[in-house]
C-alpha positions in Angstrom: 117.0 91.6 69.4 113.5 89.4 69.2 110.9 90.0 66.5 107.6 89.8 66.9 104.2 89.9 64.9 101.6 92.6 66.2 98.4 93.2 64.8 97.3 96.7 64.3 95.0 98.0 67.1 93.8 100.5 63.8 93.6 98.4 60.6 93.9 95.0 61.7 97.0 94.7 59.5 99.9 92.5 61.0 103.3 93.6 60.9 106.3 93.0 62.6 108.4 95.1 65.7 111.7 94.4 67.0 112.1 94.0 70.7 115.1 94.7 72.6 115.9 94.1 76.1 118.4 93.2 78.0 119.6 89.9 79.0 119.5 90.9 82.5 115.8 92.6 82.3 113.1 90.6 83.9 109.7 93.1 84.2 107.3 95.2 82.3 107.8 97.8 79.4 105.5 99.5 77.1 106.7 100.8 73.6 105.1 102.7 71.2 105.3 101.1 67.5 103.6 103.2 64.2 101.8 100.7 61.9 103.9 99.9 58.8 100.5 99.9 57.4 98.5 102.8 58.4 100.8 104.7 60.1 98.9 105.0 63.7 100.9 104.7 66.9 100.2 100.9 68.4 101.2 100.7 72.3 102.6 98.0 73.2 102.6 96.4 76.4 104.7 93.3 77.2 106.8 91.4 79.8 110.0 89.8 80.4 110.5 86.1 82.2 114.2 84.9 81.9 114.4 86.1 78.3 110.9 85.2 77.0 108.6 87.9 75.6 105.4 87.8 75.9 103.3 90.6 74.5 100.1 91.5 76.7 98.4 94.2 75.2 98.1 96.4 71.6 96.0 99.1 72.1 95.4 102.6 71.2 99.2 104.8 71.2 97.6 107.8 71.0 96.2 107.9 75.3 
C-alpha cells in the first residue's frame, strides 16, 4: 500500500489516500477518494511504471 498527499479539487485542503496496486500492475486507474475535509468526491487519476505512482489528475468526482 503507498500513501499519497492530494489536494482537494473542492476546498484546497490536503489530505492523504492510500493507493494499492499490485506489484505486477503497470497502467492507468482512476479512484474516487471523499475529502477528509469537506466530504466531496475527489477523482483521482494516476499511473503505474514498475511500482512508481504518479498521480496525474484531481478533479471533480462527481462527472
Amino acid at each position: 500500500m503507498t500513501y499519497k498527499i492530494i489536494t482537494c479539487f473542492f476546498c484546497f485542503e490536503q489530505f492523504e489516500v492510500s493507493l494499492e496496486v499490485g506489484t505486477s500492475f503497470n497502467g492507468n486507474n482512476s479512484e474516487i477518494y471523499d475529502c477528509e475535509v469537506c466530504c466531496n468526491p475527489n477523482k483521482l487519476d494516476y499511473e503505474v511504471y514498475d511500482g512508481e505512482i504518479n498521480i496525474n489528475y484531481v478533479g471533480d468526482g462527481n462527472e
